[in-house]
N, C-alpha and C positions, 0 to 999 in steps of 0.2 A: 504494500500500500504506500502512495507516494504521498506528503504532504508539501500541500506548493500555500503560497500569499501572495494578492494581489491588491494593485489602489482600483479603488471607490473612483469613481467621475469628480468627489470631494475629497478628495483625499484620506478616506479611512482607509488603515488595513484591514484587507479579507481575508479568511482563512478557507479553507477547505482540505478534502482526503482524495484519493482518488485510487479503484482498485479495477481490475478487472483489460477486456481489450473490447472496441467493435466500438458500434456507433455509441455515439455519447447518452448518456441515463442521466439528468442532475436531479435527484431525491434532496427537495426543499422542504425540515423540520419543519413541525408544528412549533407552534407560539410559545416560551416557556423550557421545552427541550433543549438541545443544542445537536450537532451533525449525528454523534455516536445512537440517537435514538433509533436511525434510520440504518443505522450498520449490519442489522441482521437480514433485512431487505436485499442488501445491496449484496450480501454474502448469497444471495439464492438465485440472482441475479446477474452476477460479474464474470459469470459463464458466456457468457452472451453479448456482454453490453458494457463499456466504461462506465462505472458508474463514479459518480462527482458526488459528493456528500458535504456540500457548503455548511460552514456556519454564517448563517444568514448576519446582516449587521442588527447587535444587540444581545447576539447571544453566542456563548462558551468564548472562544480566543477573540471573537469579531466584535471588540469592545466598540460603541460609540455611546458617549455619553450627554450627547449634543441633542434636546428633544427636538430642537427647528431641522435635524436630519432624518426624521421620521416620514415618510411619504410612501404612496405605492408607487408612485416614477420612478422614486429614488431606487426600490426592490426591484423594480424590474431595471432599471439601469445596471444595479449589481449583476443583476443574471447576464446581462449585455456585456459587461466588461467580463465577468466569470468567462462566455465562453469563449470571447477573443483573446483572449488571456493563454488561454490551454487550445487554442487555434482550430475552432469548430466553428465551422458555417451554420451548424444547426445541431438540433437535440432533443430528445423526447426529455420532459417535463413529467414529475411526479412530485405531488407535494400534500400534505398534512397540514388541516388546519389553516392556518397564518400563507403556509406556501402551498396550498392548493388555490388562497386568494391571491398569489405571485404568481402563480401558475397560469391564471385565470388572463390577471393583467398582462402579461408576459403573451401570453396569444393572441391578446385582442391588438395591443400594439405590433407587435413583430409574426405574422404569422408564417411568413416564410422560413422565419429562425428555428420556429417551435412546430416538430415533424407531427409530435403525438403528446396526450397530456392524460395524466393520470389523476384525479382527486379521491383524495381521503378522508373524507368528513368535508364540506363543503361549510365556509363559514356564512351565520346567518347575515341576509341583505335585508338592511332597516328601512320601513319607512322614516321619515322624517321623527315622531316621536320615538322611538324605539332606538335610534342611533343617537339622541340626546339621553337616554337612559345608557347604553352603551359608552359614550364618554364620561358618566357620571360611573359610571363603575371600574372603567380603565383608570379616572384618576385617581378612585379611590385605591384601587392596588397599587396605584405607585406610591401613593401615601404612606401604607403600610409599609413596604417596602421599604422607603427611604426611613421611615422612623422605628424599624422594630426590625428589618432584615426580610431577606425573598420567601423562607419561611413560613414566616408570619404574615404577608404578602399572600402566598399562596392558600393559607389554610382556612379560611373561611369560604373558596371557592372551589376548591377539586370535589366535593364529596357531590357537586352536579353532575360530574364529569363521567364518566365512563375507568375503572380500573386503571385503564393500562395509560392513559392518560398522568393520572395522579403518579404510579410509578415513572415514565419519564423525566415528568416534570423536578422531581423529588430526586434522579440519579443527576440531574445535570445543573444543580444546586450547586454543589460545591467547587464544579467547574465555570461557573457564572457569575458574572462581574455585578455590585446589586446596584452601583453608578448605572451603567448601560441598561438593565435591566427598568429601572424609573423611566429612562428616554424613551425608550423601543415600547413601553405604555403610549407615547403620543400619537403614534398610527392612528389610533382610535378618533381622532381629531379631524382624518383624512376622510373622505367617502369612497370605499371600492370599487362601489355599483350602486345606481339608485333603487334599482328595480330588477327582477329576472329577465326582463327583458330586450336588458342590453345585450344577455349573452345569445343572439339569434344574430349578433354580427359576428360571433368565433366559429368560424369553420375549420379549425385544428380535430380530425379524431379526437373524441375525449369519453376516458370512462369513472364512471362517479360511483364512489364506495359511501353509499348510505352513512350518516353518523346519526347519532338518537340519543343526543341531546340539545338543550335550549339553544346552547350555542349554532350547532351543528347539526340541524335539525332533518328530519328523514325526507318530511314533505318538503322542503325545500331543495335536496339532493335529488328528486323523484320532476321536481321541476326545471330543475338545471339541466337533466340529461333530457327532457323533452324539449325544453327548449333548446341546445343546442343543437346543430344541424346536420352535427355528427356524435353527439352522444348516442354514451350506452350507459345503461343503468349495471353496477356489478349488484347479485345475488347474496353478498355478504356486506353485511351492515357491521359496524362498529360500534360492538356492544359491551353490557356488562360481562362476557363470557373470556372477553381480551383481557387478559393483565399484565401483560409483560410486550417491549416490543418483540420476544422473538415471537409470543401469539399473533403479534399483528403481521409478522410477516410472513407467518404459516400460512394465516389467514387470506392473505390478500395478494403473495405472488403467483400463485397456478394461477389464478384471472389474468392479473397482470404479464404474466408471459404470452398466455394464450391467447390476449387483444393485443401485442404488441407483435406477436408471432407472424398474424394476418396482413400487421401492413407492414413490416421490417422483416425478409425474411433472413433466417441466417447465414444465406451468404453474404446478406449485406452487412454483417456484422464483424464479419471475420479480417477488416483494414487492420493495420499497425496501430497503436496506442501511439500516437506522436503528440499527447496530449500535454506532456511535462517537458518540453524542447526546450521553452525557454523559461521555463520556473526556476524559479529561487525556491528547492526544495531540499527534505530532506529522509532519509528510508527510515518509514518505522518496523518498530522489532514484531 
């Protein structure tokens, strides 16, 4: 596994992993997590496919603690500079949570970049009152956060959540900076999507993994893959029965290979890894 770091369009550093050969896979953490949540994924996966494991900015090495650098541009600028970075014209998308809405934005902007796109819990899109309750509860976890620790921050809110959710969250704790972690709250201040119905202009393949909770609501994943032009609905919802992310990647790669299969076949996969040519990297053990 190679770990490379690259600049931000602003100047943060980025981190990321990168393991495996074949067209590029970037697996963008959920909110909260950091890269390693998505590491057992990427191990079912890296047969097939280079898989990129970013730490998105705000979480695990990818400190920024600047809230006015919070945006969804800025995210999907990151994924832009990510793949020029490791020198890919293009790349299927997978993301959880925070980066299935990266994911989202990332295809509506760039759709030639973005081959194929995976969601994992599909996060909710507010009308106008509901996204004002939404930044009333983002700032109040930075709150927590900045005066009592990520913690304490988090514990009044995972027991909504789904298991294997709270367990991520709770491994990638001690690798997370709680400065960055109060900024990477400001997103919330950004609007993703006003409506479902913006996503009738992504014509990226995309297949949508149910979540079933408030956040990441069922009927709204059930609406997303109808609405998009090339969704599919996956048959496995992200539930209480996940607790760990190697459940979730038991769970949720045979789909995932087997829609990625149809439109990537593998002999298309089988190019060189020329993805760390010019990184400033280093070999982990």
């Amino acid at each position: 596994m190679e770990e490379i770091s690259y600049q931000s369009a602003d100047d943060c550093t980025l981190h990321a992993a990168i393991t495996g050969e074949g067209q590029a896979l970037v697996l963008l953490h959920a909110g909260g997590p950091d890269h390693q949540s998505m590491l057992p994924l990427a191990e079912r996966l890296a047969d097939r496919f280079s898989v990129v494991l970013p730490d998105l900015r705000g979480y695990g090495r990818s400190v920024c603690t600047d809230p006015a650098r919070y945006s969804w541009d800025r995210y999907v600028e990151d994924v832009m500079r990510l793949l020029d970075h490791i020198g890919r014209s293009s790349a299927v998308l997978a993301g959880a949570g925070l980066g299935s809405t990266i994911t989202l934005r990332t295809a509506a902007a760039h759709p030639d970049r973005v081959r194929a796109a995976v969601l994992i819990g599909v996060e909710d899109i507010e009308d106008d009152e509901a996204k004002k309750a939404e930044i009333r509860f983002l700032d109040a976890f930075a709150a927590r956060v900045e005066a009592d620790g990520i913690e304490a921050g988090w514990e009044p809110i995972l027991a909504g959540f789904p298991p294997v959710v709270g367990t991520m969250v709770r491994d990638a704790i001690p690798r997370s900076d709680p400065a960055s972690i109060v900024a990477a709250a400001a997103i919330g201040h950004d609007r993703s999507f006003r409506s479902v119905d913006e996503l009738a202009t992504i014509s990226t393949p995309t297949l949508v993994f149910p979540g079933t909770d408030p956040r990441h609501p069922t009927a709204l994943a059930e609406a997303a893959a109808a609405t998009l032009p090339n969704g599919q609905l996956a048959a496995i919802p992200i539930g209480d029965e996940l607790r760990t992310a190697t459940d979730l990647a038991r769970a949720t790669a045979p789909a995932i290979r087997e829609f990625l299969t149809g439109l990537i076949p593998p002999a298309a996969t089988s190019v060189p890894n020329n993805a760390v040519a010019s990184a400033d990297h280093t070999r982990l053990g």
